[in-house]
N, C-alpha and C positions, 0 to 999 in steps of 0.2 A: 812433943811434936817436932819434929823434924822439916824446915821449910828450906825447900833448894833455888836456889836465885840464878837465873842464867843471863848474865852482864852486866856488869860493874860501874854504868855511867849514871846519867842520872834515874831514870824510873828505878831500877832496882836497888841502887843505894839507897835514895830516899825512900822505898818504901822497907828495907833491910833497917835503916836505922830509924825509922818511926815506929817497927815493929818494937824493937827494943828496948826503945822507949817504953811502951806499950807492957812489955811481957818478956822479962828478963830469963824466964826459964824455958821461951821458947830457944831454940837450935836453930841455929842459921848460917848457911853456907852459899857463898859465893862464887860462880864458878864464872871468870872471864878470860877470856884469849889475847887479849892483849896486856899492855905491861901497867897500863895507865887505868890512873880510876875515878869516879867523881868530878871529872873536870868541866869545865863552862866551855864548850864545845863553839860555845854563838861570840865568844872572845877571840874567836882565831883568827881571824882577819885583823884585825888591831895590835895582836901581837907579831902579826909579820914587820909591818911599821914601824914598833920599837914605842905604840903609842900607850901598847901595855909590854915596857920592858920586860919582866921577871916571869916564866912562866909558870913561877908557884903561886901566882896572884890569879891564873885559873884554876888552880887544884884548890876545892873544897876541904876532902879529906884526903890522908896519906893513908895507906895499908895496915900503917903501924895505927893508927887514929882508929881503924874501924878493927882492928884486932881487938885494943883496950876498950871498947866497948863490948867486947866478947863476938862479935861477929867477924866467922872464919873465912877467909878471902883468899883463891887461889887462883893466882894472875898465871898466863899462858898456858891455860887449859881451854879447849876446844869441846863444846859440847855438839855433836855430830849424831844423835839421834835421841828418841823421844819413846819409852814402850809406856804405852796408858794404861794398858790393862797390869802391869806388875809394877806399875809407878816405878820407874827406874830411867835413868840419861845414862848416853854410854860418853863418857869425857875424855880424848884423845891430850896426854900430855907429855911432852918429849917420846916421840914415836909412838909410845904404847897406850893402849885403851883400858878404862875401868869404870864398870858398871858402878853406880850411886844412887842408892833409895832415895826416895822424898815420900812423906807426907803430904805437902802442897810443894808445887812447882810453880814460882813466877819467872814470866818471859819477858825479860827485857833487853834484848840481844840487840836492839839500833838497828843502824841499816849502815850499808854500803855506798859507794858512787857507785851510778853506773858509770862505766868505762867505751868508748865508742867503739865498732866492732870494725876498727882498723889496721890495714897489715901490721903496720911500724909502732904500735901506740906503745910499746913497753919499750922503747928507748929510754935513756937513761934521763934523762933533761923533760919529759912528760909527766907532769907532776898532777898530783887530787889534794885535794884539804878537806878531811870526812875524819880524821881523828888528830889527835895531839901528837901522834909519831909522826904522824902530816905534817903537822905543824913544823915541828921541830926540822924536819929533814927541807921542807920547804925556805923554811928561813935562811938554813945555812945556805942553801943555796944562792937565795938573793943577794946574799951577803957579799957573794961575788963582783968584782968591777964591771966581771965581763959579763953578767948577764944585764943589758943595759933594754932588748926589745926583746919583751913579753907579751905572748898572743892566750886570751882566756876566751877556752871554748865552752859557749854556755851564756847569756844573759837573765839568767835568774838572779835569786839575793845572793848566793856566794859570790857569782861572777861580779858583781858590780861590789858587792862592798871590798873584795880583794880589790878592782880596780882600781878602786880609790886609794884604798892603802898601798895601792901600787906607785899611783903617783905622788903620794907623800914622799918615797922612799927615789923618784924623781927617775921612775922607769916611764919607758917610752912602751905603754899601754894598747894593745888593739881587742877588741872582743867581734867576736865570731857566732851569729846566732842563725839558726836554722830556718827560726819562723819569722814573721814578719814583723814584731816588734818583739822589745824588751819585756820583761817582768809578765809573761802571759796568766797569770792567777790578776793580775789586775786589770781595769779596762784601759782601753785604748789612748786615752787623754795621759793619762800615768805612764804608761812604756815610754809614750813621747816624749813626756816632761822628763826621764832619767836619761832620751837617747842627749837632748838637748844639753844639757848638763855635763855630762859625760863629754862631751866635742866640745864644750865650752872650756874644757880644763885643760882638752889637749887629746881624749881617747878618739882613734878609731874606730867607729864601729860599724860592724857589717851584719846588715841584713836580710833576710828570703838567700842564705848563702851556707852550706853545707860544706863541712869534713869530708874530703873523700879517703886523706891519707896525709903521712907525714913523711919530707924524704929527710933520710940519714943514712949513716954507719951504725956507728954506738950512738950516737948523738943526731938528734935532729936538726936541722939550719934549715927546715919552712916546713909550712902549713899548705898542704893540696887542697884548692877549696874546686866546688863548680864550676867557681867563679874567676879565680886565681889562683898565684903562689904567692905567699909572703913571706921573707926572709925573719927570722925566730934567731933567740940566745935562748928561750925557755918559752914549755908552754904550760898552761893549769890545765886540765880537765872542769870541769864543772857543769855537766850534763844533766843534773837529777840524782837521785836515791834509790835503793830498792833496798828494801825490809831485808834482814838477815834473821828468814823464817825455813830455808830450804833441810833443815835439820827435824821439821816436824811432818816433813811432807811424808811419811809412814801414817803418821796419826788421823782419827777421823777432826781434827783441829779445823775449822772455816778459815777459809782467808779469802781477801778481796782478790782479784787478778793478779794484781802487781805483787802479792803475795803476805798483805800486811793484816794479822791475825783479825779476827772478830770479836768484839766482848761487848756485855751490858752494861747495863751503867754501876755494876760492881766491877765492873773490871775481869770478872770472869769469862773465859772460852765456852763453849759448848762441851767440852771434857770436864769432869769431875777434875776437883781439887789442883785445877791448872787456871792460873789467871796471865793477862799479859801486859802492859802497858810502854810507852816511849815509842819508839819509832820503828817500833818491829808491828806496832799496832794502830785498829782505828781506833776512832771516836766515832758517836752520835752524833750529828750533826742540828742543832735546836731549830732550823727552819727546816730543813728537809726531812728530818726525821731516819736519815740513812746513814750509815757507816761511812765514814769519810775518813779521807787518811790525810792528815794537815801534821808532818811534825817538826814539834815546837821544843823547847824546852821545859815549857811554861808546863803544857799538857801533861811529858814524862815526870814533872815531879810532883802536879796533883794528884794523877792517878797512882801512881808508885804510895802514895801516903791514903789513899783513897784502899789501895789493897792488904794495906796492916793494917784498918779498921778493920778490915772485913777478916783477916785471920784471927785478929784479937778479938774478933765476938760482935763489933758492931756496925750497925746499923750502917756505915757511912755510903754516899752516893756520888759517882761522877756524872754531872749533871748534864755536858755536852759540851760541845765547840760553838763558834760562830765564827771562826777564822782568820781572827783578829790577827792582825802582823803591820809592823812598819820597818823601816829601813829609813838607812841616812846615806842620800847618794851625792857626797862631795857638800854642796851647801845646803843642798836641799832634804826634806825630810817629806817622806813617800808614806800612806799608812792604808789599810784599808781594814774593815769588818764588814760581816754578812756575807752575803752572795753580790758576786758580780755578774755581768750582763752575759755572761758566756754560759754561766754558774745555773743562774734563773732560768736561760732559755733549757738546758741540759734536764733540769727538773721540772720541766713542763710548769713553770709557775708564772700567773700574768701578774705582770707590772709595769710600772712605769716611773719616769725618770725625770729629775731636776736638777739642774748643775749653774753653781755662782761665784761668783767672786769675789771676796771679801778682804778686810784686814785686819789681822792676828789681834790689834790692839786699836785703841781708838785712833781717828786719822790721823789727830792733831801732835798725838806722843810719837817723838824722835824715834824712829826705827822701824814705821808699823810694816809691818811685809804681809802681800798678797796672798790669800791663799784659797785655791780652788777645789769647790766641793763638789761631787754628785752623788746624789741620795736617789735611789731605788726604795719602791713603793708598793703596797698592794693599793689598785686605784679604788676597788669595792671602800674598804675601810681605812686609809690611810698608814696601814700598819707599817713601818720601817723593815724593810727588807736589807740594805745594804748600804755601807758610807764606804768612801774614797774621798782622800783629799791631799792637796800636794803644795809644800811652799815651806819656806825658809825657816821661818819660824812658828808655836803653836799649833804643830799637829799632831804629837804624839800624844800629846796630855788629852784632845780633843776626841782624838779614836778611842780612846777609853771611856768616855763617856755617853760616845755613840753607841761601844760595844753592850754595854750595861741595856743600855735603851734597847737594841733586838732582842739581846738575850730576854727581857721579861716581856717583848711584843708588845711596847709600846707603839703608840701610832703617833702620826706628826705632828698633831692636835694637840696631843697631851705632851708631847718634847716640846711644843714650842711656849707652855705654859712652865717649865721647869724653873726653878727659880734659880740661875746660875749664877756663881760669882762675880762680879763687877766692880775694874778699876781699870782703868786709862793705860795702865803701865801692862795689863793683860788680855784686855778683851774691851772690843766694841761695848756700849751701853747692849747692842742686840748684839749676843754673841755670832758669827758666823752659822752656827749650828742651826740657830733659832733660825734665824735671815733666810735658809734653806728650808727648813722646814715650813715656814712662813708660807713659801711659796706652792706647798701642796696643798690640792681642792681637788674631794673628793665629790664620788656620785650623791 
């Protein structure tokens, strides 16, 4: 069997070398366009900083690692179309094109930034962080004296976590955001709490304020907003993603709008002998039951390892998402699961909502820090729909326990019955969690 891999980072690798694992006499070929492989994608902002100096302490495996396991890897090739009925890619490398059979075809090609559709955006000094060549080229850049004021356009998770690693690095920071708050996958209380934080450090930020263009030569020196100019040494991009699926649009292949493929909870397309996973693709989503596109890392290396069960003969299943993500914006730590109030209203689903205050650890232990919750609800049965919660310390560990709680449809009843760990130095006698949950009464 002959299995062809279309990119190199995480879904595909991890599920290339679990295969292998798996089943040493299958065939396995690699086919990625860029130079880089395997790398920790979600590190990049940390290594601008210098807070992960070495940037081999992203890279998992080297080419040479995944050759000696016998899987064949061929970096700077371009795969530019897709024929289903004669299973074959046509893969453009150093000018010239060559057709390549497969047996099974997995897609894990990532995604792209989108790019703002502005005169000047390809000046030289317009910078994106969506790959490790980013990375790289980004960094030397900072490196410079003179880039001292940096404008990031975007307030999502890239824009804010470079933020911050912006001002470790002791740049004078401004971000640029189109809608009216920060982090919009989260509700409203949460945007507020990173805008506050972020100004408290020293960042500008702007918002309900739109890109219209950037002036320069070869170089840009401001930002054209609606609203103003601001005088720039450097800017990020950081707008969003879009799936890098535009190579299957010949195929009868599904895909969402934004273009990020469709599979079941094998991982499989709607095409024979073609699966996809990582950020070219969706997932299920366990409350709504629809294809959702949330990508993670987390996701591209379950499902990647979820698609060599299923070419090695078994049974394996990807079960779904609930949307789980946190972030760490300067002191604070941001985290959410489920559906948010944007999320719920979009899917037509009734609920309702409790939000508290709590602290991380009991009152009386040195340090306890604040931390605000709101939990989303089915009011019929109590069922947990959705956690948010924001504060200095104990919310990462916490959203993971929330996460656990939707995923199996627990209701607040039964969370606040949980028998959770308990010491002074960690948590309240009633964890925070419970203390919330507490507060739901249903019909």
């Amino acid at each position: 069997m002959k299995v062809v891999v279309i990119g190199g980072v995480a879904a595909g690798m991890s599920m290339a070398s679990k295969l292998k694992r798996l089943n040493k006499q299958i065939e396995i070929h690699v086919y990625e366009r860029g130079e880089d492989l395997s790398y920790g994608a979600c590190g990049m902002p940390y290594y601008l900083s210098d807070l992960i100096p070495k940037e081999a302490s992203l890279i998992a495996k080297t080419k040479d690692d995944f050759e000696n396991e016998g899987i064949h890897v061929h970096t700077l090739h371009d795969v530019i179309d897709v024929d289903e009925e004669k299973q074959t890619i046509d893969v453009k490398h150093l000018g010239k094109t060559q057709k390549v059979a497969y047996d099974v075809l997995v897609i894990g090609s990532g995604a792209s930034p989108i790019r703002l559709p502005v005169k000047n955006r390809d000046l030289e000094n317009i910078m994106v962080l969506n790959s490790l060549e980013d990375a790289r080229q980004l960094k030397k850049t900072l490196q410079d004296p003179l880039m001292r004021n940096v404008a990031i356009v975007g307030g999502g998770y890239i824009g804010l976590e470079v933020a911050e690693n912006l001002l470790e690095m002791k740049k004078q920071v401004r971000i640029i955001e189109r809608m009216e708050r920060l982090l919009l996958p989260f509700d409203p209380f949460m945007g507020e709490a990173a805008r506050k934080e972020l100004e408290s450090h020293g960042v500008e930020v702007h918002l309900n304020e739109e890109v219209q263009d950037y002036e320069g030569e070869s170089k840009a020196h401001a930002v054209i907003t609606d609203q103003g100019k601001y005088p720039v040494d450097l800017i990020i991009e950081a707008v969003g993603i879009r799936p890098n699926t535009d190579f299957v649009k010949n195929t009868s292949i599904k895909r969402l709008k934004n273009g990020a493929i469709i599979t079941n909870d094998k991982m499989e397309t709607n095409v024979k002998n073609i699966y996809a996973a990582g950020d070219c693709a969706s997932y299920r989503h366990v409350l709504t039951n629809e294809p959702t596109y949330i990508a993670l890392g987390t996701h591209a290396n379950k499902a990647g390892r979820v698609i060599a069960e299923q070419i090695a003969g078994n049974d394996e299943r990807f079960t779904g998402v609930v949307g789980s993500t946190v972030l760490k914006v300067c002191d604070l730590e941001l985290a959410k699961t489920g559906l948010s109030e944007n999320e719920l209203t979009k899917a037509d689903i009734t609920y309702k909502s409790v939000s508290i205050k709590a602290r991380d650890k009991a009152g009386y232990y040195p340090n306890a820090n604040r931390i605000d919750i709101t939990l989303h609800y089915n009011p019929e049965n109590g069922q947990l729909l959705g956690a948010q919660m924001v504060g200095k310390s104990g919310v990462a560990h916490r959203i993971n326990t929330m996460a656990i709680a939707i995923s199996k449809g627990m209701t607040a009843k039964e969370f606040s019955q949980l028998d959770l760990a308990y010491a002074p130095p960690f948590s309240p006698v009633y964890d925070p969690l419970q203390i919330a949950t507490n507060q739901i009464k249903c019909k």
